[in-house]
C-alpha positions in Angstrom: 97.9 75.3 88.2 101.7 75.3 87.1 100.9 78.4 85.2 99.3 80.4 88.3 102.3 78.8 90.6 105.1 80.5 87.8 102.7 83.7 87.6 103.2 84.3 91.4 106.7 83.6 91.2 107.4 85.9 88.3 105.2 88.3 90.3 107.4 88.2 93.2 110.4 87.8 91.8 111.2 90.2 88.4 108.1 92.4 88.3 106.9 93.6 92.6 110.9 94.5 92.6 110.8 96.2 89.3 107.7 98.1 90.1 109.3 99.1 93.2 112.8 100.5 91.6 110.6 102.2 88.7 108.5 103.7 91.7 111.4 104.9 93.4 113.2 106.0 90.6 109.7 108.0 89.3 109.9 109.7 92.6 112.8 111.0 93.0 112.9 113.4 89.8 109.3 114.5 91.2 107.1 112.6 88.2 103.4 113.2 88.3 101.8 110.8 89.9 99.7 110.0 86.8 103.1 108.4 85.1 103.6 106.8 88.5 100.0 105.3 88.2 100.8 104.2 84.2 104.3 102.1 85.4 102.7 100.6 88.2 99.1 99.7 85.6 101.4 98.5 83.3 104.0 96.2 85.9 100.4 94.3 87.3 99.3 93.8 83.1 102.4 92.8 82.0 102.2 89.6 84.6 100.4 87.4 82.2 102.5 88.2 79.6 105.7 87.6 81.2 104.3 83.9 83.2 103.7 83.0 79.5 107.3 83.3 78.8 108.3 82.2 81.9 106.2 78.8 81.0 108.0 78.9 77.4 111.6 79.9 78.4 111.9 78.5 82.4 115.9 79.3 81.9 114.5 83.1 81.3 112.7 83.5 85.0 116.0 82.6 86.6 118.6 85.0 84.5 115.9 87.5 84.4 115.3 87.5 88.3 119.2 87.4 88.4 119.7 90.8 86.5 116.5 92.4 88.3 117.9 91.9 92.1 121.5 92.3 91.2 119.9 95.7 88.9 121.8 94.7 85.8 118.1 95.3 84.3 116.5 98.6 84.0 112.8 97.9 84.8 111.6 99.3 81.2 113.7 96.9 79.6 111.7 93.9 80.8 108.6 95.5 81.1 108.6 97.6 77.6 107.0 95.4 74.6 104.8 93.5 76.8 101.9 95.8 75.9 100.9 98.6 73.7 100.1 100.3 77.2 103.4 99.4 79.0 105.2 100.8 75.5 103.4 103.7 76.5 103.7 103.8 79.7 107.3 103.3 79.4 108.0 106.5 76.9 106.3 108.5 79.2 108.4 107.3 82.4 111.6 107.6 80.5 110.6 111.2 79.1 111.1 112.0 82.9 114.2 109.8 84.1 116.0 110.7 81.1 115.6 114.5 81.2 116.5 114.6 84.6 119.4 112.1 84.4 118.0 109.0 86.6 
C-alpha cells in the first residue's frame, strides 16, 4: 500500500510534469508524433522504476520534485536509464531538441 501511495505521488509530482515539459518541448521543434508517443510510453514505464527509488531514497522524491517544478531538471535526465526503452526513447527525443536548439 505505501508503495502504490509513493507511486501516485511520484506520478504526480516528477514524472505527469516531466511528460508534460518533454511534450511541449517535442512540439515546438515539430517532432513526429511517433517520438512524441516513445517519451510519453517511456514517462508511464518509467513509474515503477522510479516509486522503487522513491521507497529506497524518500530524500530523492523531494529534491527531485524540487528541481522538476523549479526546471533545474531536464526531463531526460530523470527519466533516461530507467529503461532500455526510455534510453531509447530519450536518444531519439534529444536527436530532435538538440538539432534544433530546445
Amino acid at each position: 500500500m505505501l508503495q502504490d501511495l509513493l507511486a501516485a505521488v511520484v506520478g504526480v509530482l516528477i514524472v505527469d510534469p516531466l511528460q508534460a515539459e518533454m511534450n511541449e518541448r517535442l512540439a515546438q521543434v515539430r517532432a513526429p508524433q511517433a517520438v512524441i508517443a516513445e517519451m510519453r510510453t517511456c514517462a508511464e514505464s518509467s513509474l515503477p522504476k522510479l516509486a522503487d527509488r522513491a521507497m529506497a531514497e524518500p530524500l530523492w522524491v523531494v529534491t527531485a520534485a524540487l528541481d522538476v517544478w523549479t526546471r533545474r531538471t531536464r526531463p531526460e535526465e530523470i527519466l533516461g536509464g530507467t529503461s532500455n526503452q526510455c534510453d531509447a526513447a530519450v536518444k531519439a527525443a534529444r536527436t530532435y531538441l538538440d538539432s534544433r536548439g530546445a
